[in-house]
C-alpha positions in Angstrom: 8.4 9.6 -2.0 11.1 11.1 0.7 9.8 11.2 4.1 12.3 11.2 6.7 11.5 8.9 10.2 8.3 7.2 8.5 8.6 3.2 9.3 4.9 2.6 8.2 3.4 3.3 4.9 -0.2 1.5 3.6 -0.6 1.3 0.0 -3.9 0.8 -1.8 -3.8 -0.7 -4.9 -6.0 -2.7 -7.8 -5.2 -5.9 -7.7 -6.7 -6.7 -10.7 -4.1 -4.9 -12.5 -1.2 -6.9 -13.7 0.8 -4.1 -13.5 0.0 -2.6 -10.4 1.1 -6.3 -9.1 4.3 -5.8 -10.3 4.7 -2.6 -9.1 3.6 -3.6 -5.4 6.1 -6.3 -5.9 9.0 -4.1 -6.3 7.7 -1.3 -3.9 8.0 -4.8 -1.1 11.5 -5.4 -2.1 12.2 -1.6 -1.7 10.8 -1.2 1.8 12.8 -3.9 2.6 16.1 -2.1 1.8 14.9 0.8 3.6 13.5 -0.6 7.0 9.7 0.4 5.9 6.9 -2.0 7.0 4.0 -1.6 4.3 0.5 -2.7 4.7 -1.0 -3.8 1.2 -4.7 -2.2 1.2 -5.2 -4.4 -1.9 -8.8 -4.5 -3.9 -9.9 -5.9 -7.3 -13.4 -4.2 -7.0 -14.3 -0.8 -5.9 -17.1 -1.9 -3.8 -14.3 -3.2 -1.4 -12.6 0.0 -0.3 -14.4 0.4 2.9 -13.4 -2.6 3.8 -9.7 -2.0 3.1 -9.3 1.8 4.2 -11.6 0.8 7.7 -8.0 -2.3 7.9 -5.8 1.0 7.2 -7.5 3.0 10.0 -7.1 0.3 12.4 -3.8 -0.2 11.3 -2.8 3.8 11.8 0.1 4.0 8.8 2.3 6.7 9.1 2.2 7.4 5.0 -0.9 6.3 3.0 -0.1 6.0 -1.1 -2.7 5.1 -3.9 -1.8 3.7 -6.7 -4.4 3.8 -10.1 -4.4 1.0 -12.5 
């Protein structure tokens, strides 16, 4: 993803993927490097993702991702 002048990005991902772990891991070191705050909209059951996207709203990210298992 190459979006000029965006400093906030949310990313909602299953935490109860190893992988998708990982890959938040490395998508923190990234944003690092690049000046990019994220906001981890983490879940490990789908009955939670009202509660995470209502944190995102409040939030107001500039970039939204989701990430599947």
């Amino acid at each position: 993803m190459i979006v000029p002048q965006v400093t906030r990005v949310a990313i909602l991902w299953d935490a109860s993927q190893p992988y998708s772990v990982r890959r938040f891991s490395a998508a923190q070191d990234a944003s690092r490097a690049l000046g990019v705050t994220l906001q981890s909209l983490a879940y490990r059951d789908p009955h939670e993702l009202e509660r995470v996207l209502a944190a995102a709203a409040q939030d107001r990210p500039e970039a939204l991702l989701a990430w599947g298992g």
